[in-house]
N, CA, C and O atoms as a DFTB+ gen file, in Angstrom:
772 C
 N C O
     1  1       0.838      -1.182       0.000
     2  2       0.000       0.000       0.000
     3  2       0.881       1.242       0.000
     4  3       1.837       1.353       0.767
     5  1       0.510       2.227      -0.936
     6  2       1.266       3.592      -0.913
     7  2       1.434       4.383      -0.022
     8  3       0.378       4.907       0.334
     9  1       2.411       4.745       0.570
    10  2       1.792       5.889       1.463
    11  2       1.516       7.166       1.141
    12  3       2.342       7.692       0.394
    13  1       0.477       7.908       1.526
    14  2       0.139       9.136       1.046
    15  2       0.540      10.167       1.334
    16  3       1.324      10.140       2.282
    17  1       0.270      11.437       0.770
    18  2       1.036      12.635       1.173
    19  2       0.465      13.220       2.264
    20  3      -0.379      13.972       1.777
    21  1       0.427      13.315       3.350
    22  2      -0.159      13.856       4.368
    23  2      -0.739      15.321       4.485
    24  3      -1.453      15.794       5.369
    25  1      -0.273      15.853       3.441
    26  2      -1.211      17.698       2.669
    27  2      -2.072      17.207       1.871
    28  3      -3.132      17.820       1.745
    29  1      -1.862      16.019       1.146
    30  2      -3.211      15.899       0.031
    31  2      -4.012      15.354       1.472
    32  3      -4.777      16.235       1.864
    33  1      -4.020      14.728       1.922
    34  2      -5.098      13.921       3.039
    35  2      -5.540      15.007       3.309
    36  3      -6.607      15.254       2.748
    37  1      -5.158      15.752       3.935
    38  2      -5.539      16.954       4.773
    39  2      -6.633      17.906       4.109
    40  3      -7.730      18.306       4.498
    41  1      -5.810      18.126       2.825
    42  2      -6.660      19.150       2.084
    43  2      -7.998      18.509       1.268
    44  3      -8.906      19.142       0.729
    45  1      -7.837      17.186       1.348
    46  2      -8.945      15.840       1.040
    47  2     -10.433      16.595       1.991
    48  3     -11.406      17.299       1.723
    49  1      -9.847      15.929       3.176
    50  2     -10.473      16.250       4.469
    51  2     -11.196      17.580       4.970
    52  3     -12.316      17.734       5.456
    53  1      -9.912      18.729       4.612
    54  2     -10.712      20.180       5.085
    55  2     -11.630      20.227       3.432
    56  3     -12.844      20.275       3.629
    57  1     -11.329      20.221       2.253
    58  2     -12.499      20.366       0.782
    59  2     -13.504      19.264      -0.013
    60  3     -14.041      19.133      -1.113
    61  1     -13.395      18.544       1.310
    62  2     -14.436      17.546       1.122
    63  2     -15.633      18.008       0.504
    64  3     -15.724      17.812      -0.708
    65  1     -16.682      18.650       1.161
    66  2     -17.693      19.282       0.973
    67  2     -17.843      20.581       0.044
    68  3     -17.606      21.655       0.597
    69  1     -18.243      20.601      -1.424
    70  2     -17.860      21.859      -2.017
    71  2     -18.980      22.884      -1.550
    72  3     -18.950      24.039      -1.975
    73  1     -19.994      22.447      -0.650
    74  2     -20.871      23.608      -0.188
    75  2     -20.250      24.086       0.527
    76  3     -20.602      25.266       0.536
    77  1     -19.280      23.900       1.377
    78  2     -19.219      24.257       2.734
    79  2     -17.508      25.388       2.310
    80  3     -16.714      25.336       1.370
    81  1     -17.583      26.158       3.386
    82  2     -16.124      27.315       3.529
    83  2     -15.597      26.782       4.567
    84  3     -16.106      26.140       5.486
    85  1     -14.282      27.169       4.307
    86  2     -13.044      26.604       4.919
    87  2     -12.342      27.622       5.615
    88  3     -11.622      28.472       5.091
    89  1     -12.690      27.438       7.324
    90  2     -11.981      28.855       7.653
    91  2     -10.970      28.604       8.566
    92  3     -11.145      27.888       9.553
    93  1     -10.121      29.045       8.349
    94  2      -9.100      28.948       9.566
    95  2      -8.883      30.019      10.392
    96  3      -8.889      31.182       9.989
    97  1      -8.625      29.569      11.932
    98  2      -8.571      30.140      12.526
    99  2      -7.009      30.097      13.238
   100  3      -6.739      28.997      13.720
   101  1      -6.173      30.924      13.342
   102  2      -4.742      31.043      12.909
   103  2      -4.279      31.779      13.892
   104  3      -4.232      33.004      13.783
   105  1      -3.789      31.001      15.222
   106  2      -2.984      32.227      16.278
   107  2      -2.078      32.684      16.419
   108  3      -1.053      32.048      16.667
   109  1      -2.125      33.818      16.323
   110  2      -0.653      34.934      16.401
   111  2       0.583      34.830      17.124
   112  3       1.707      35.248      16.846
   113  1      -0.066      33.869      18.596
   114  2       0.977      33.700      19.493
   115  2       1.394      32.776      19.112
   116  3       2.441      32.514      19.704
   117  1       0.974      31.615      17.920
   118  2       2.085      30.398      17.651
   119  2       3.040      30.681      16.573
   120  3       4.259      30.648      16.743
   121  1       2.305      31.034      15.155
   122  2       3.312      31.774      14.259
   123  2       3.872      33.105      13.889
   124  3       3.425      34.229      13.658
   125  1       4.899      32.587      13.923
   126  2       5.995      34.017      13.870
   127  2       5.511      35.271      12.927
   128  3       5.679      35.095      11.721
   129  1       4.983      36.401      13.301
   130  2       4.427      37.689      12.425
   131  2       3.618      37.124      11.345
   132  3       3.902      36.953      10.160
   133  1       2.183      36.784      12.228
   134  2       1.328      36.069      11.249
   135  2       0.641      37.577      10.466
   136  3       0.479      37.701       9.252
   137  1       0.281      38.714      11.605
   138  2       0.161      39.762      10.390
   139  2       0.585      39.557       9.207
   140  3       0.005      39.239       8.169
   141  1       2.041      39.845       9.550
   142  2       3.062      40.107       8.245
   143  2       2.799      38.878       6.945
   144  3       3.039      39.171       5.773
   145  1       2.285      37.512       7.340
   146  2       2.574      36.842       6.207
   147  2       0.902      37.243       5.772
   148  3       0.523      37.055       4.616
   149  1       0.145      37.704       6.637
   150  2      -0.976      37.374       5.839
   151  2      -1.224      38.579       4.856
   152  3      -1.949      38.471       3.867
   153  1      -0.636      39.610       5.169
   154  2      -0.217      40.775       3.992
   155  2       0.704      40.477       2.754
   156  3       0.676      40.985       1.633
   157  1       1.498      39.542       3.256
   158  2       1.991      39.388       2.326
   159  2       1.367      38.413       0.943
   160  3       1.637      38.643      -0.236
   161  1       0.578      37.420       1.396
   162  2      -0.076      36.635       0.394
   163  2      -1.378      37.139       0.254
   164  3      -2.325      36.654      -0.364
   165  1      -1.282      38.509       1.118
   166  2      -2.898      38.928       0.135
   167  2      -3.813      38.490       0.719
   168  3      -4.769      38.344      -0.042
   169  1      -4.056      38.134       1.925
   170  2      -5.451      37.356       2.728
   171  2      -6.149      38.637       3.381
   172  3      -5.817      39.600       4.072
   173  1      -7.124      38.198       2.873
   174  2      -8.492      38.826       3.724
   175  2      -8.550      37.854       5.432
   176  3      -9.055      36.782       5.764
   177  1      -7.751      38.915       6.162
   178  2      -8.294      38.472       7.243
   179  2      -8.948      39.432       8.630
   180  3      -8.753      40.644       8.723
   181  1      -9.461      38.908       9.286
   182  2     -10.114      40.044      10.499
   183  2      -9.349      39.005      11.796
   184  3      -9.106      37.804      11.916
   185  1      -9.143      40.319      12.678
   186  2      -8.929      39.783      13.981
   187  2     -10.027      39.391      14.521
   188  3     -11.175      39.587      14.122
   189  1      -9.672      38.837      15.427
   190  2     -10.963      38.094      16.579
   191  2     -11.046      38.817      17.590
   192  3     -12.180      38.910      18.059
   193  1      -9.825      39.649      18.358
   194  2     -10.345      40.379      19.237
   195  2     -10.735      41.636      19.049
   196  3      -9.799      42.375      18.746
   197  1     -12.030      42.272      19.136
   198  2     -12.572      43.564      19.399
   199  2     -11.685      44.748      19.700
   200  3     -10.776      44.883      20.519
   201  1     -12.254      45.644      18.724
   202  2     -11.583      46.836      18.609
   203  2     -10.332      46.918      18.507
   204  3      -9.562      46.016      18.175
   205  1      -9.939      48.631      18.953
   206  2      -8.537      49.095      18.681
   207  2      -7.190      48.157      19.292
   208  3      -6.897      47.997      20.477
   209  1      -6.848      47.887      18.701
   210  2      -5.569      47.101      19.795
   211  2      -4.045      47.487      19.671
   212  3      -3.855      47.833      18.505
   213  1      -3.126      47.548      20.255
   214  2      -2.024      48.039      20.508
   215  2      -0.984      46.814      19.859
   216  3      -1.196      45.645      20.180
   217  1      -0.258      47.038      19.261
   218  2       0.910      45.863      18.108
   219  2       1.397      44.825      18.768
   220  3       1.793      43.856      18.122
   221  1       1.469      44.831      20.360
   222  2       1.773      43.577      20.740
   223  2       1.117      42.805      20.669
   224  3       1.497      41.701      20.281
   225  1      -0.611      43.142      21.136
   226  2      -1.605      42.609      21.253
   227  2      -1.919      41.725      19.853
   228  3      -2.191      40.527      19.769
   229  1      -1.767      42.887      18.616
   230  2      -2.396      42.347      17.270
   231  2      -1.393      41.516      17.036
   232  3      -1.380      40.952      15.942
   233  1      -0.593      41.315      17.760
   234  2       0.559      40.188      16.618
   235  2       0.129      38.727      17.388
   236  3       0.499      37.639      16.945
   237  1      -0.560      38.848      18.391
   238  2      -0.657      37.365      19.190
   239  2      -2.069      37.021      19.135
   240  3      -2.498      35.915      19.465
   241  1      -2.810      38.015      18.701
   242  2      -4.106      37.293      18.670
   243  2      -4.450      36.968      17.641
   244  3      -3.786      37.293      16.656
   245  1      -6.057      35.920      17.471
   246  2      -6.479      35.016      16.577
   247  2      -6.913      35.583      15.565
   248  3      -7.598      36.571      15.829
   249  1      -6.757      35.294      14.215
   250  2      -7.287      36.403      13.223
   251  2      -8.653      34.681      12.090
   252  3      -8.531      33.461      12.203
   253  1      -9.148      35.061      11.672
   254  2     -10.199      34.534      10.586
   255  2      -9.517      34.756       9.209
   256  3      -8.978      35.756       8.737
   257  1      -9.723      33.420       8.680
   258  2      -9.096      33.426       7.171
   259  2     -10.019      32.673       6.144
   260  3      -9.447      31.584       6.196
   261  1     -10.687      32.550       5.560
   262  2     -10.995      31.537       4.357
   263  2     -10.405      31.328       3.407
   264  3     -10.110      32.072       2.472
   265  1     -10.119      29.901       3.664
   266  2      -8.670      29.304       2.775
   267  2      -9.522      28.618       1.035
   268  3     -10.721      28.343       0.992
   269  1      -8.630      28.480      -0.125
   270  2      -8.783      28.376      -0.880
   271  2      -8.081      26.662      -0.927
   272  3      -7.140      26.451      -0.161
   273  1      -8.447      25.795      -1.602
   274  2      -7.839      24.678      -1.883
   275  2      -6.193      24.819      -2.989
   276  3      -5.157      24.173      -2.832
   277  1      -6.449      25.733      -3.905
   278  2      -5.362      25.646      -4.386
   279  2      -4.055      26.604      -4.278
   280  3      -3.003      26.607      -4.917
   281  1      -4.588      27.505      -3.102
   282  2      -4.117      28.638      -2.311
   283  2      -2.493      28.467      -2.394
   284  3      -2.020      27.334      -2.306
   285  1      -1.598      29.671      -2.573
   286  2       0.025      29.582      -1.805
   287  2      -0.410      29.255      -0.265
   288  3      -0.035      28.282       0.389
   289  1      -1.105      30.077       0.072
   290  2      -1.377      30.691       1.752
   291  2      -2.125      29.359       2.146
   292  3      -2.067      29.379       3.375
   293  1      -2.788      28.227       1.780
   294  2      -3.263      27.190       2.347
   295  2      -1.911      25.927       2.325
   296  3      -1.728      24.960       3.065
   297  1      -1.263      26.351       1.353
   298  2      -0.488      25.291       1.282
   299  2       0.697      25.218       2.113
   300  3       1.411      24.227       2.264
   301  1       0.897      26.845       2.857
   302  2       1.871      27.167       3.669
   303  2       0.814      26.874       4.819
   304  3       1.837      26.475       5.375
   305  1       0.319      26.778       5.256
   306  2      -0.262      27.107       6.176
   307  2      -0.660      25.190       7.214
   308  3      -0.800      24.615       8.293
   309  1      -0.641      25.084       5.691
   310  2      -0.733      22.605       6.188
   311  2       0.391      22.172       6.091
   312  3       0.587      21.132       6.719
   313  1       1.744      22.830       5.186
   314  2       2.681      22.346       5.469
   315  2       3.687      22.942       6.186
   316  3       4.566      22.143       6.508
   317  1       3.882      24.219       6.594
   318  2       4.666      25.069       7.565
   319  2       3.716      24.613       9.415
   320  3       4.148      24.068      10.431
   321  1       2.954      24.931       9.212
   322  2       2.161      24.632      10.379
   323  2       1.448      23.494      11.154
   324  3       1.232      23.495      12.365
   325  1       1.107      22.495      10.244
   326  2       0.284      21.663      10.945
   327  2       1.649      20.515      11.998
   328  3       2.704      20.218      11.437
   329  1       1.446      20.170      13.043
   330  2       1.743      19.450      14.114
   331  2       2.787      21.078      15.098
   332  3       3.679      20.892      15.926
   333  1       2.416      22.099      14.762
   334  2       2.777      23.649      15.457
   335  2       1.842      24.286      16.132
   336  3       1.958      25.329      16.775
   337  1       0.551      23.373      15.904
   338  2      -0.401      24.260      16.989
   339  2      -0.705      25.712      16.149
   340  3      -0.890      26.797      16.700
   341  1      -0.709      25.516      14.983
   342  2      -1.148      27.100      14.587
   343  2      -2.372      27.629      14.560
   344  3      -2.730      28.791      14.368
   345  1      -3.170      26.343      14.840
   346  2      -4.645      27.143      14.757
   347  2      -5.333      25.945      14.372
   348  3      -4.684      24.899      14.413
   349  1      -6.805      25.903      13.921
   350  2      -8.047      25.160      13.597
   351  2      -8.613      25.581      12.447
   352  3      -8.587      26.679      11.892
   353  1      -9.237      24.344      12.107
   354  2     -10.349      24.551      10.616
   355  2     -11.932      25.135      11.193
   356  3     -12.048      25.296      12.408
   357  1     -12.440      25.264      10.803
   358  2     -13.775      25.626      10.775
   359  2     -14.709      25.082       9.781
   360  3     -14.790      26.027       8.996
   361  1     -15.640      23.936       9.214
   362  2     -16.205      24.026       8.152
   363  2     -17.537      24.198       8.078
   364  3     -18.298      23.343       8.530
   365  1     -17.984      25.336       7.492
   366  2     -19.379      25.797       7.783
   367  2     -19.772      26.453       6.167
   368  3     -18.960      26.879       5.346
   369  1     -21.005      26.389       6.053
   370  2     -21.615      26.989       4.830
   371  2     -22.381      28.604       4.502
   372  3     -23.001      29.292       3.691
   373  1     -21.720      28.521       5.935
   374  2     -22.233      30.180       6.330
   375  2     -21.336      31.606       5.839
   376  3     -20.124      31.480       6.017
   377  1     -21.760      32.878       5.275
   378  2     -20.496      33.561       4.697
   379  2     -20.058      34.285       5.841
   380  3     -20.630      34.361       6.929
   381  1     -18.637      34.980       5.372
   382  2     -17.843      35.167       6.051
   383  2     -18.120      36.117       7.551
   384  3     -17.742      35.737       8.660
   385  1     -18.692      37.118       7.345
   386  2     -19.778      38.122       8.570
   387  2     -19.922      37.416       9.499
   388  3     -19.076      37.279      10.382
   389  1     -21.300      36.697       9.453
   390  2     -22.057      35.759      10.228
   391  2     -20.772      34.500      11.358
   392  3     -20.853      34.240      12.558
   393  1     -19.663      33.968      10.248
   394  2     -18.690      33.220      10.958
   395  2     -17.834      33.973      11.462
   396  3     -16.909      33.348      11.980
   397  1     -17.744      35.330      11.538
   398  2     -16.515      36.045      12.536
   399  2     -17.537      36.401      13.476
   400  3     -16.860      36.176      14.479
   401  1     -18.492      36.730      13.874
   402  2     -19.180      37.266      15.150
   403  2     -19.312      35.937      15.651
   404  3     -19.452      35.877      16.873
   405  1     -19.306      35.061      15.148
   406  2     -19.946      33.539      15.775
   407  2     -18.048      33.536      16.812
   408  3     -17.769      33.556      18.010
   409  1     -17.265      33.504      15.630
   410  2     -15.994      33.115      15.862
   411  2     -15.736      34.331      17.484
   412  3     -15.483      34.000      18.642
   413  1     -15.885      35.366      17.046
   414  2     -15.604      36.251      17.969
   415  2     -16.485      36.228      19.792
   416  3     -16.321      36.442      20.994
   417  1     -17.214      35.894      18.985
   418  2     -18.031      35.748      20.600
   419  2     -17.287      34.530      21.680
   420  3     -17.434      34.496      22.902
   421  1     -16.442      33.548      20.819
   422  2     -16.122      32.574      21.313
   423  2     -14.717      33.042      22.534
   424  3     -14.359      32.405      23.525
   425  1     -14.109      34.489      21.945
   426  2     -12.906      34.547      22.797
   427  2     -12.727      35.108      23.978
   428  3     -11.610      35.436      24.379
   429  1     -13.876      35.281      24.691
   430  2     -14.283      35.765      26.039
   431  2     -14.827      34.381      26.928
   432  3     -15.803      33.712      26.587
   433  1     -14.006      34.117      28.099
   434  2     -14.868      32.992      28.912
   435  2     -14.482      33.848      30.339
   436  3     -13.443      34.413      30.683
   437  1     -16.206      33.627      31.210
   438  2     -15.679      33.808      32.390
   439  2     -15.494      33.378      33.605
   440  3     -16.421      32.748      34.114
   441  1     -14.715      33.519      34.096
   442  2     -14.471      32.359      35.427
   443  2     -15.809      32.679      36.534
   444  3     -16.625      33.593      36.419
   445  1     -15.751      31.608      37.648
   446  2     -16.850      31.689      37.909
   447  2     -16.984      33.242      39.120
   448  3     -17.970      33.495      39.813
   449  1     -15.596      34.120      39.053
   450  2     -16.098      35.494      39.816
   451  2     -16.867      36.343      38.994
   452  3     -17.203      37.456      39.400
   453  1     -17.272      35.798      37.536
   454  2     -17.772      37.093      36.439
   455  2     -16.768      38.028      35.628
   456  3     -17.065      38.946      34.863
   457  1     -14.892      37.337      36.161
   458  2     -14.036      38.127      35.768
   459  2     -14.101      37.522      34.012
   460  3     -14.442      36.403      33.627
   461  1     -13.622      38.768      33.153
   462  2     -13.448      37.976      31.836
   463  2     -12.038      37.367      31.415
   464  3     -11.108      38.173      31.418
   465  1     -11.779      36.165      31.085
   466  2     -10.810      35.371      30.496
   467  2     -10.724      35.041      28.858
   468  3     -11.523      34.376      28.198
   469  1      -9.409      35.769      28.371
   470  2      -9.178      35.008      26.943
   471  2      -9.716      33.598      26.838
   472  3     -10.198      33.237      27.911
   473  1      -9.778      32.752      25.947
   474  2     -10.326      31.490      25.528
   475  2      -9.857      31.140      24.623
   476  3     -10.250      31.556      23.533
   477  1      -8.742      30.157      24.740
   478  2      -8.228      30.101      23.240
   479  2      -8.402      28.723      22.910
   480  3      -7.582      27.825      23.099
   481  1     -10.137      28.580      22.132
   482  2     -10.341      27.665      21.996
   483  2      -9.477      26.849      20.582
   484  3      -9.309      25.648      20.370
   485  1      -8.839      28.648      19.391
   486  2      -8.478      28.014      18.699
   487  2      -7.074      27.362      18.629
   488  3      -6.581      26.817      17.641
   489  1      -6.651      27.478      19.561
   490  2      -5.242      26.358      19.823
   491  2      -5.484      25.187      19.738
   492  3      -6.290      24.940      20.635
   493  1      -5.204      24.067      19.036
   494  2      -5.620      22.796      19.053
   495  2      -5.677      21.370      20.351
   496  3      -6.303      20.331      20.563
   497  1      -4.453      22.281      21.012
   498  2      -4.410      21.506      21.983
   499  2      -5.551      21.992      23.088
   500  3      -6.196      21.204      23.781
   501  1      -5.640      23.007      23.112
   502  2      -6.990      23.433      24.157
   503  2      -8.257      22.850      23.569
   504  3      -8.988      22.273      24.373
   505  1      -8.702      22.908      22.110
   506  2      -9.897      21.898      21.778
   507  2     -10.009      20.967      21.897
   508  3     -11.093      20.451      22.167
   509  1      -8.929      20.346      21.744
   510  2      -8.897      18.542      21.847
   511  2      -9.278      18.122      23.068
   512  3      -9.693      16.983      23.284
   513  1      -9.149      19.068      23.981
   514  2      -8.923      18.632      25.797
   515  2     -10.285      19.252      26.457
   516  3     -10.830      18.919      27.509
   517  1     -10.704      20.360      25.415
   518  2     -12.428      20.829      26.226
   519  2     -13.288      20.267      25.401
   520  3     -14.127      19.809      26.177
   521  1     -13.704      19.944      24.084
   522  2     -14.846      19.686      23.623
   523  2     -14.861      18.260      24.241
   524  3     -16.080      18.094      24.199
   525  1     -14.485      17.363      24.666
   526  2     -15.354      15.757      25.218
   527  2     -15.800      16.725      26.770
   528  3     -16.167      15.860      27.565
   529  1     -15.865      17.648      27.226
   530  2     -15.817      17.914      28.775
   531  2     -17.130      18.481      28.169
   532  3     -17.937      18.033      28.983
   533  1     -17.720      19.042      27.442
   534  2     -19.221      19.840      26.789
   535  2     -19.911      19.105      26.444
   536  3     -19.788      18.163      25.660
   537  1     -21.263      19.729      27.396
   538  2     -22.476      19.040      27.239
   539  2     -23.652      19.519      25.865
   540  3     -23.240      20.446      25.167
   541  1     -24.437      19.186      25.653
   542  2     -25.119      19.699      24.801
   543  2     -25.075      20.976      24.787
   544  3     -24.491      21.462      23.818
   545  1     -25.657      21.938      25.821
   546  2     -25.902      22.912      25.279
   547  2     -24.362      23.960      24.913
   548  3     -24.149      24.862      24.102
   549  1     -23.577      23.333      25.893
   550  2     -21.849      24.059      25.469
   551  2     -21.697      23.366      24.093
   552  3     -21.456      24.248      23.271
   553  1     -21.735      22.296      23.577
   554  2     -21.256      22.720      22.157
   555  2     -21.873      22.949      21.177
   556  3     -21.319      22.671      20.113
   557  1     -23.406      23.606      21.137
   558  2     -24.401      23.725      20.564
   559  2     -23.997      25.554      20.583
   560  3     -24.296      26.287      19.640
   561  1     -23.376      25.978      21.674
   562  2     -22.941      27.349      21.419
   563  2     -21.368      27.455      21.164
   564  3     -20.886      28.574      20.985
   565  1     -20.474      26.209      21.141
   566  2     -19.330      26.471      20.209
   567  2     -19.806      25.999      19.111
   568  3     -18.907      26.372      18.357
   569  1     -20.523      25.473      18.464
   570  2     -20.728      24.680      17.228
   571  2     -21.395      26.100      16.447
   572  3     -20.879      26.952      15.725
   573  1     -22.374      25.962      16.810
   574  2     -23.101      26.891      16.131
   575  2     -23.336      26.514      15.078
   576  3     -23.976      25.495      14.822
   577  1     -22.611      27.665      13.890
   578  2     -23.043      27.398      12.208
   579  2     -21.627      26.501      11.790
   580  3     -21.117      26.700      10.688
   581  1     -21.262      25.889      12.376
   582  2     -19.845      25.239      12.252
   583  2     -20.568      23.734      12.349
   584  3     -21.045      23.242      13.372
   585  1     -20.529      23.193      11.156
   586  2     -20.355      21.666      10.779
   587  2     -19.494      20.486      11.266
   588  3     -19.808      19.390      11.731
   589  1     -18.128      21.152      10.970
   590  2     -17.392      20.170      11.363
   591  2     -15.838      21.002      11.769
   592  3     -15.294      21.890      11.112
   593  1     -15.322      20.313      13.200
   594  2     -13.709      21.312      13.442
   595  2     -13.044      20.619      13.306
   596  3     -13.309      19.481      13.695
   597  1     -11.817      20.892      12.687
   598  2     -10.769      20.152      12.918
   599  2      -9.616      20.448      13.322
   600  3      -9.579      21.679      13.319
   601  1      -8.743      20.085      13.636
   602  2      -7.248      20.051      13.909
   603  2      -5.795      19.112      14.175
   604  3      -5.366      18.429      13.245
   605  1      -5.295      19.127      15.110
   606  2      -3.731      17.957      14.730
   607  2      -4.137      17.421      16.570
   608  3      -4.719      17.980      17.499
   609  1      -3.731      16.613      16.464
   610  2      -3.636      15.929      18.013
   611  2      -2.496      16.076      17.923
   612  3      -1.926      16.684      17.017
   613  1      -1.816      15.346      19.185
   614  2      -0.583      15.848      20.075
   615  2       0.868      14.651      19.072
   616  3       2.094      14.562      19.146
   617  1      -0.198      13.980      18.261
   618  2       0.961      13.258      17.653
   619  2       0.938      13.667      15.816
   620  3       1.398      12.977      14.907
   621  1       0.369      14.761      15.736
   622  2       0.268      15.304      14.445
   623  2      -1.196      14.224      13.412
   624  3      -1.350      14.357      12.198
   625  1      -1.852      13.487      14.082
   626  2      -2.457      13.163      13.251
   627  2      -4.036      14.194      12.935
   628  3      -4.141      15.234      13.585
   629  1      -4.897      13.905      12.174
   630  2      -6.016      14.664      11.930
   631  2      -7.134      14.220      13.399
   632  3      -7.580      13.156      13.829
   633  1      -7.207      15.141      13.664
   634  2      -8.546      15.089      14.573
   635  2     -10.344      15.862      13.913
   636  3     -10.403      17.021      13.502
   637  1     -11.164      15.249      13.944
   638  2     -12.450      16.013      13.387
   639  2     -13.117      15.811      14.345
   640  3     -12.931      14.735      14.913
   641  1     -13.975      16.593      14.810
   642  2     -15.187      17.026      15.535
   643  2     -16.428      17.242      15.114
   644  3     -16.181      17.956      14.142
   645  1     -17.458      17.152      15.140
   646  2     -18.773      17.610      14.581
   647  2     -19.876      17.383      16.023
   648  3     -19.401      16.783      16.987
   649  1     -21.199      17.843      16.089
   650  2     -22.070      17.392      17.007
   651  2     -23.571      17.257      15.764
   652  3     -24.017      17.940      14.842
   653  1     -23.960      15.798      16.529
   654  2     -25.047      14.978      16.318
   655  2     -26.108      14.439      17.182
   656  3     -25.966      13.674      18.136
   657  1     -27.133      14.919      16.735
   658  2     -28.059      14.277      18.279
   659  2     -28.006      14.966      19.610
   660  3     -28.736      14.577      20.521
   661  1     -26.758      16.477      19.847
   662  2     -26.650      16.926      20.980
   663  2     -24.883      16.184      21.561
   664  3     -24.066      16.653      22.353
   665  1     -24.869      15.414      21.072
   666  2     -23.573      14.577      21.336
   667  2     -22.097      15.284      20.404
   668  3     -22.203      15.954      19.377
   669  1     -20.781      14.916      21.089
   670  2     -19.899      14.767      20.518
   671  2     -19.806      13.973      19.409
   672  3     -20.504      12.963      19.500
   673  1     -19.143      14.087      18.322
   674  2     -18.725      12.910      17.419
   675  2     -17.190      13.243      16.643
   676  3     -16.921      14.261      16.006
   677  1     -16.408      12.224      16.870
   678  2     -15.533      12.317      16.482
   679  2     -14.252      11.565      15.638
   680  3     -14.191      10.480      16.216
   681  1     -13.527      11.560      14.914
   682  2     -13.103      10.643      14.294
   683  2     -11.082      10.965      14.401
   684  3     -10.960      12.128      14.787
   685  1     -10.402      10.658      14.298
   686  2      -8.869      10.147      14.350
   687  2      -8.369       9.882      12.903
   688  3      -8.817       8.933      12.260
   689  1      -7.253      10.897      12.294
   690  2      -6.787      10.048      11.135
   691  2      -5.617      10.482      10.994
   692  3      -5.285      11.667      10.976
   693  1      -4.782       9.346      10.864
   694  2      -3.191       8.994      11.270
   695  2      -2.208       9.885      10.130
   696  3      -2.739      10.062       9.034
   697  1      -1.154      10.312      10.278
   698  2      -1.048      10.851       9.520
   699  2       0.453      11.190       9.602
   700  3       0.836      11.875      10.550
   701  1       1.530      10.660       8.462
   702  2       2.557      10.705       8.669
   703  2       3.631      12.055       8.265
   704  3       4.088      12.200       7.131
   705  1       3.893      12.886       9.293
   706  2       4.437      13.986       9.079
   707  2       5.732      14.093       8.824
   708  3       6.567      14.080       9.728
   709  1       6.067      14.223       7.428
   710  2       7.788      14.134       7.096
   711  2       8.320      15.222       8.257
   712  3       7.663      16.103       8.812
   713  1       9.863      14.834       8.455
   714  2      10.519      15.826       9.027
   715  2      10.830      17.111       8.772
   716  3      10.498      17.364       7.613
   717  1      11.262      17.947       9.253
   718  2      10.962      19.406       8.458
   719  2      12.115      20.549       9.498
   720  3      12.713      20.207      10.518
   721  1      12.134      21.444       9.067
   722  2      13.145      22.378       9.969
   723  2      12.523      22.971      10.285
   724  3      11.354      22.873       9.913
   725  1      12.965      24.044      11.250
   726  2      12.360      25.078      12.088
   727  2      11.374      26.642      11.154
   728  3      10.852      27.685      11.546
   729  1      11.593      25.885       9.660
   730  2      11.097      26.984       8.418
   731  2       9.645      27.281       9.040
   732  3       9.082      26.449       9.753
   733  1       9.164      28.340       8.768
   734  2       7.606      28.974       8.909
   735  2       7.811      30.378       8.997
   736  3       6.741      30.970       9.141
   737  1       8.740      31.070       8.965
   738  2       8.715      32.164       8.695
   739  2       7.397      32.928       7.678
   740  3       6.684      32.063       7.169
   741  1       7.208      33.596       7.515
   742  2       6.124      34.291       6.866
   743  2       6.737      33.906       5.455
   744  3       7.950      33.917       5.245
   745  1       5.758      33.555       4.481
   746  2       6.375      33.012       2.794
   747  2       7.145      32.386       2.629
   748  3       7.697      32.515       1.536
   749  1       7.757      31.170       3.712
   750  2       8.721      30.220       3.439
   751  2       7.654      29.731       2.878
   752  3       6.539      30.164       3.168
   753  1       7.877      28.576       1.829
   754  2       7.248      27.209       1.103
   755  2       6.320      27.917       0.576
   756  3       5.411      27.099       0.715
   757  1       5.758      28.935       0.001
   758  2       5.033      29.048      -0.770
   759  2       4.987      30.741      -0.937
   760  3       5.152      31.697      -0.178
   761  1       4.665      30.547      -2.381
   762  2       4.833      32.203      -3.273
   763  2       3.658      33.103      -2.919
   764  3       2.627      32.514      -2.595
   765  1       3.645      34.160      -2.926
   766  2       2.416      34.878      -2.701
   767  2       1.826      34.829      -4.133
   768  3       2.300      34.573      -5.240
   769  1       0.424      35.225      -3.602
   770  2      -1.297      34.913      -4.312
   771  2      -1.312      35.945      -5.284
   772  3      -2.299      36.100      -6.004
């Protein structure tokens, strides 16, 4: 049996569905001047956190992207990033508006004094470890207009999420990550758009 390329799987997986948009959600605090690359390939993206913010702030927080299948910027983004924790898929059929207020509402949680806490649900390792802990109605308000999430488990393979019936559902797919160097700089491995 062949083994496969672990970006075609991937990109199999996130463009499965041609109804559905492909959004990533991409944190600042994992890759290096994610501003900067996303200017550079030309992405339409919005931050997640509200209002004016000060340059330290905008360089670490979560920004919204809708990725293209045959994208520079998708292809850097599965092969510079994935088993780096850079962020999560989103797949929903909803346009872009509607999925950043959904997305945005998500980055406020508060502890139980009423104080407000960041939420960084889109780190992969923080999803993997809260969505089995949510009951219906918690992932009925992370889910929302979101179909199906995905991201990398702790050994780089594909993780998917969806809710059915009120329930979790979830699936595992193995996935062999060639070795690679410390490259991810903004426009390593792929040309701008």
């Amino acid at each position: 049996m062949a083994i496969q390329n672990p970006f075609d799987v991937l990109t199999r997986h996130l463009f499965a569905d041609p109804g559905t948009r492909v959004y990533a959600v991409l944190d600042g605090a994992a890759i290096p001047d994610l501003p900067q690359a996303l200017r550079q390939h030309r992405m339409e993206a919005v931050c997640l956190y509200r209002g004016e913010l000060i340059p330290e702030l905008a360089r670490v927080a979560p920004y919204q992207v809708v990725l293209e299948r045959e994208s520079p910027f998708t292809a850097w983004v599965l092969q510079q990033g994935w088993g780096r924790h850079w962020g999560i898929f989103a797949l929903s059929p909803v346009e872009w508006r509607p999925m950043r207020e959904h997305l945005c509402g998500l980055v406020m949680a508060y502890d139980p004094d009423f104080q407000p806490l960041y939420f960084r649900y889109y780190d992969p390792r923080v999803l993997r470890v809260y969505l089995p802990t949510c009951d219906a109605d918690e992932l009925r308000t992370l889910f929302g207009p979101i179909s199906r999430l995905l991201g990398e488990d702790e050994d780089g393979g594909l993780l998917k999420f969806w809710v059915a019936g009120g329930q979790l559902g979830s699936e595992r797919i193995e996935l062999e990550i060639p070795a690679r160097s410390q490259a991810g700089e903004p426009g390593q491995g792929a040309g701008k758009e």
